[in-house]
MDTraj code that builds the backbone (N, CA, C; nanometers):
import mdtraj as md
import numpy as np

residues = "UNK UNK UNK UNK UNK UNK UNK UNK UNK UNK UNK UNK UNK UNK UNK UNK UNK UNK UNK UNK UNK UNK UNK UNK UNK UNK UNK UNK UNK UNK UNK UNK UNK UNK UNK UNK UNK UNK UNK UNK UNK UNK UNK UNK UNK UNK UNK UNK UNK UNK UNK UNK UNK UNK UNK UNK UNK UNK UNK UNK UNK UNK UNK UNK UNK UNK UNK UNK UNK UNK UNK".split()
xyz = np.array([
    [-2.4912, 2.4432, -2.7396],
    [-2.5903, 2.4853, -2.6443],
    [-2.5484, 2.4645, -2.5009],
    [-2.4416, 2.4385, -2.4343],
    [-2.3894, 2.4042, -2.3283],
    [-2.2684, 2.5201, -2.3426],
    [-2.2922, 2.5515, -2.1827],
    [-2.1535, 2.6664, -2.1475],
    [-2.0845, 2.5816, -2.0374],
    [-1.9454, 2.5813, -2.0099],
    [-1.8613, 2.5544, -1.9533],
    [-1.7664, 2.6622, -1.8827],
    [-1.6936, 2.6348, -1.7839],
    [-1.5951, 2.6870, -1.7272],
    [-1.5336, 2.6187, -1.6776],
    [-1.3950, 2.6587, -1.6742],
    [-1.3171, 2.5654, -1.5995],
    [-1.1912, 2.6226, -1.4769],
    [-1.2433, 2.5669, -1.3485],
    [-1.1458, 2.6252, -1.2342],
    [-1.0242, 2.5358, -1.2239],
    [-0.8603, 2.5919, -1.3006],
    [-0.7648, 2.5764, -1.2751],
    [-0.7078, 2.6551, -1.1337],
    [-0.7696, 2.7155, -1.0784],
    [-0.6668, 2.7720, -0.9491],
    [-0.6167, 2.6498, -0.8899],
    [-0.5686, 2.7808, -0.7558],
    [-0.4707, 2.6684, -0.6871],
    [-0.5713, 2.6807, -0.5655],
    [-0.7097, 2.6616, -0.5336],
    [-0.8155, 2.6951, -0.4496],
    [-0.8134, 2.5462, -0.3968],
    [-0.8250, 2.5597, -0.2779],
    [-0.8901, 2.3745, -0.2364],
    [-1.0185, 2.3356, -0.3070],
    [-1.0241, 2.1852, -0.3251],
    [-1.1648, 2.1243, -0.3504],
    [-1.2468, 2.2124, -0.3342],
    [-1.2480, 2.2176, -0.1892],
    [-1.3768, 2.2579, -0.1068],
    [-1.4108, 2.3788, -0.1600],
    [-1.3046, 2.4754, -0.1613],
    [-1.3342, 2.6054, -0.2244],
    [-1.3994, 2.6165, -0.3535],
    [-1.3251, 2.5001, -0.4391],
    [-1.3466, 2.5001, -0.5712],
    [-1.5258, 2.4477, -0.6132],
    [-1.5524, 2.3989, -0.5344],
    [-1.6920, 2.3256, -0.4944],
    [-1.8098, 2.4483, -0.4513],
    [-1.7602, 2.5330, -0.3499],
    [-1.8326, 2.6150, -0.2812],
    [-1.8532, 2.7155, -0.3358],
    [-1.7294, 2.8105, -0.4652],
    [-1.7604, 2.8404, -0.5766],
    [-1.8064, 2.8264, -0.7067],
    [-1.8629, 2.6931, -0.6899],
    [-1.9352, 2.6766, -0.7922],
    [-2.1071, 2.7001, -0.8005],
    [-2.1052, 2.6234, -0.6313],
    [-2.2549, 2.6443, -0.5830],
    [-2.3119, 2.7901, -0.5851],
    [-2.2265, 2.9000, -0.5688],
    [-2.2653, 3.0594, -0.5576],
    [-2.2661, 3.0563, -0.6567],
    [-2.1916, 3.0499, -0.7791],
    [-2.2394, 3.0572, -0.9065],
    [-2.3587, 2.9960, -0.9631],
    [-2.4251, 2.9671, -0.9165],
    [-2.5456, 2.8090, -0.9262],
    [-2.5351, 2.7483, -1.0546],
    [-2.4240, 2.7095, -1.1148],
    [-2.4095, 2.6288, -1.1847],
    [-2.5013, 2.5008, -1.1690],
    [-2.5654, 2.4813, -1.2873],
    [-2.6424, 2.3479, -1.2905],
    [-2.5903, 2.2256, -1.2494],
    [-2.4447, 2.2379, -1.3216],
    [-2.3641, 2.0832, -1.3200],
    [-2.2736, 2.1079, -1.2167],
    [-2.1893, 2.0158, -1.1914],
    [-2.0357, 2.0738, -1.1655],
    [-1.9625, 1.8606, -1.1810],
    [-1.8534, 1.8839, -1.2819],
    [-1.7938, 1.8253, -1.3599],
    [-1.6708, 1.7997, -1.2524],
    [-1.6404, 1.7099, -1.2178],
    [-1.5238, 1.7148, -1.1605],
    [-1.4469, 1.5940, -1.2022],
    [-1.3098, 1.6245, -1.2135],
    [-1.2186, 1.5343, -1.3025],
    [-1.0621, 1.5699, -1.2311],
    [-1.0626, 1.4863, -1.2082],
    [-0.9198, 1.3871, -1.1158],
    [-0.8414, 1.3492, -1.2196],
    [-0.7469, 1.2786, -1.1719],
    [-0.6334, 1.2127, -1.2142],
    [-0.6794, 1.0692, -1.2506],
    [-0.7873, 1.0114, -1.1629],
    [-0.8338, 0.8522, -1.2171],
    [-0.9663, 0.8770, -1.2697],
    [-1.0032, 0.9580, -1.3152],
    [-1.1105, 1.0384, -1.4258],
    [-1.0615, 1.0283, -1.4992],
    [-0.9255, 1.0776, -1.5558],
    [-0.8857, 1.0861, -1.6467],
    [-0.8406, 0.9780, -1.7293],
    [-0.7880, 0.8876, -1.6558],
    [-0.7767, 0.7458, -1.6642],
    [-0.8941, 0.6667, -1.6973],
    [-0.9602, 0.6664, -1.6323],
    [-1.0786, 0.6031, -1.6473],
    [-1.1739, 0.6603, -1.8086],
    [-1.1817, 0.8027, -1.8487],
    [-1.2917, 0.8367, -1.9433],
    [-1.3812, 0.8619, -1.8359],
    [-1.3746, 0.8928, -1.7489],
    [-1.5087, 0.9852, -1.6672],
    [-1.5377, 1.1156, -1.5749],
    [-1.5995, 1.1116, -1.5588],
    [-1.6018, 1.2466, -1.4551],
    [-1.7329, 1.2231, -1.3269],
    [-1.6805, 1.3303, -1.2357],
    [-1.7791, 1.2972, -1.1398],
    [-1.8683, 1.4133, -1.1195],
    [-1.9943, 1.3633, -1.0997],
    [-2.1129, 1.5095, -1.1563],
    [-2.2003, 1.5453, -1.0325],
    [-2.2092, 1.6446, -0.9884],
    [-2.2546, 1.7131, -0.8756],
    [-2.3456, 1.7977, -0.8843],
    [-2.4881, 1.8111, -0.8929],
    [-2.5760, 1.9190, -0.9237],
    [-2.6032, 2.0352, -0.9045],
    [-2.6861, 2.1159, -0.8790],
    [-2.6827, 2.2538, -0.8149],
    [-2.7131, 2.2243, -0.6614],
    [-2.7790, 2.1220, -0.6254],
    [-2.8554, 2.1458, -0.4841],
    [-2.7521, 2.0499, -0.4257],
    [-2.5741, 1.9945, -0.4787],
    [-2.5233, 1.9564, -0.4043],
    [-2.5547, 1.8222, -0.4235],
    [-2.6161, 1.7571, -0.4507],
    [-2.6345, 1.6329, -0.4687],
    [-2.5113, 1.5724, -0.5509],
    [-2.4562, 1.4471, -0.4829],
    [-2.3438, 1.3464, -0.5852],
    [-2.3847, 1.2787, -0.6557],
    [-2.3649, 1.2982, -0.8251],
    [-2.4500, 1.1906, -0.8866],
    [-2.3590, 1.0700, -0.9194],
    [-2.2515, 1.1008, -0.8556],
    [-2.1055, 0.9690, -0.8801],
    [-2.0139, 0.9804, -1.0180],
    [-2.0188, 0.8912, -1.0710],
    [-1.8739, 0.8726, -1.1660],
    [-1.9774, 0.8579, -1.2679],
    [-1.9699, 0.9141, -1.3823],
    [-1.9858, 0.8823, -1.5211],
    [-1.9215, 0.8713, -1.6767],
    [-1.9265, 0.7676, -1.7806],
    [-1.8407, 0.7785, -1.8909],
    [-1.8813, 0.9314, -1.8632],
    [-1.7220, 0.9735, -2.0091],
    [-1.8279, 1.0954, -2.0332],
    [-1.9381, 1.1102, -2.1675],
    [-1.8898, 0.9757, -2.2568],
    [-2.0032, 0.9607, -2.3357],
    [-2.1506, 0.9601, -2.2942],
    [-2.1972, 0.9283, -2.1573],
    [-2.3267, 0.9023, -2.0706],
    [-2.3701, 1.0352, -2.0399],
    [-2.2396, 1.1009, -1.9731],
    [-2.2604, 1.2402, -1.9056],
    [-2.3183, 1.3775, -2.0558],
    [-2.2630, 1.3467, -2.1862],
    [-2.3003, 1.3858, -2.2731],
    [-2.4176, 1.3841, -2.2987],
    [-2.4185, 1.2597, -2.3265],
    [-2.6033, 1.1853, -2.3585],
    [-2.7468, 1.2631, -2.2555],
    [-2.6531, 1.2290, -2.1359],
    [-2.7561, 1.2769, -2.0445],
    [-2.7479, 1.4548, -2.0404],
    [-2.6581, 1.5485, -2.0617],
    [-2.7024, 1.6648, -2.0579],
    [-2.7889, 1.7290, -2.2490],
    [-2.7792, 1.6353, -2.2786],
    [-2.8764, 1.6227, -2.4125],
    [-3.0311, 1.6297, -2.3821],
    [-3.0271, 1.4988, -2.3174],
    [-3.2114, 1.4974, -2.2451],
    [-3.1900, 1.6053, -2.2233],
    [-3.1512, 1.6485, -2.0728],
    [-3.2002, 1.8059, -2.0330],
    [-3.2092, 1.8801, -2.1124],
    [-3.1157, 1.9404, -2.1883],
    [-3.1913, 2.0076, -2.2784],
    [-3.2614, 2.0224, -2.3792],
    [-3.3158, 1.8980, -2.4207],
    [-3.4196, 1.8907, -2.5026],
    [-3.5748, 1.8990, -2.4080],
    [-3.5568, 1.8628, -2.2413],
    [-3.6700, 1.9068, -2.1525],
    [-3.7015, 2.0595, -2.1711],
    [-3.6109, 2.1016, -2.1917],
    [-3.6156, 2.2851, -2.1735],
    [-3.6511, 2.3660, -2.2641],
    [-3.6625, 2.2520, -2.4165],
    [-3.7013, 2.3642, -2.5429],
    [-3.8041, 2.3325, -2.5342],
])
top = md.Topology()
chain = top.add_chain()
for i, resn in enumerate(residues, 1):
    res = top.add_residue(resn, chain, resSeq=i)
    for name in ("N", "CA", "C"):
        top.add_atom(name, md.element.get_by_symbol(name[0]), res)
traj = md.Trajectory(xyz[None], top)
């Protein structure tokens, strides 16, 4: 029940960020090099808001609630 995409270009952050928001993606997932290290990612909403670093076991969990708000 979750769709994904994923921006490999060679676009800056910023770009990569600013195309996501025109797309109004709900989430936006962002994963580094010490993300990767770590088991987390950093989660950014539609209205731009930083929600910081999360496992991604948490980040799972939590896009679960949401969509169990929505059925």
């Amino acid at each position: 029940g979750v769709y994904a995409d994923v921006d490999l270009s060679k676009a800056t952050f910023q770009k990569k960020v600013r195309n996501a928001q025109i797309s109004q993606y709900n989430f936006q997932l962002v994963v580094g090099k010490s993300e990767v290290e770590n088991g987390t990612v950093n989660i950014r909403t539609r209205e731009n808001k930083v929600e910081g670093e999360m496992k991604v076991e948490e980040m799972i969990e939590m896009l679960k609630r949401h969509i169990a708000e929505f059925k």
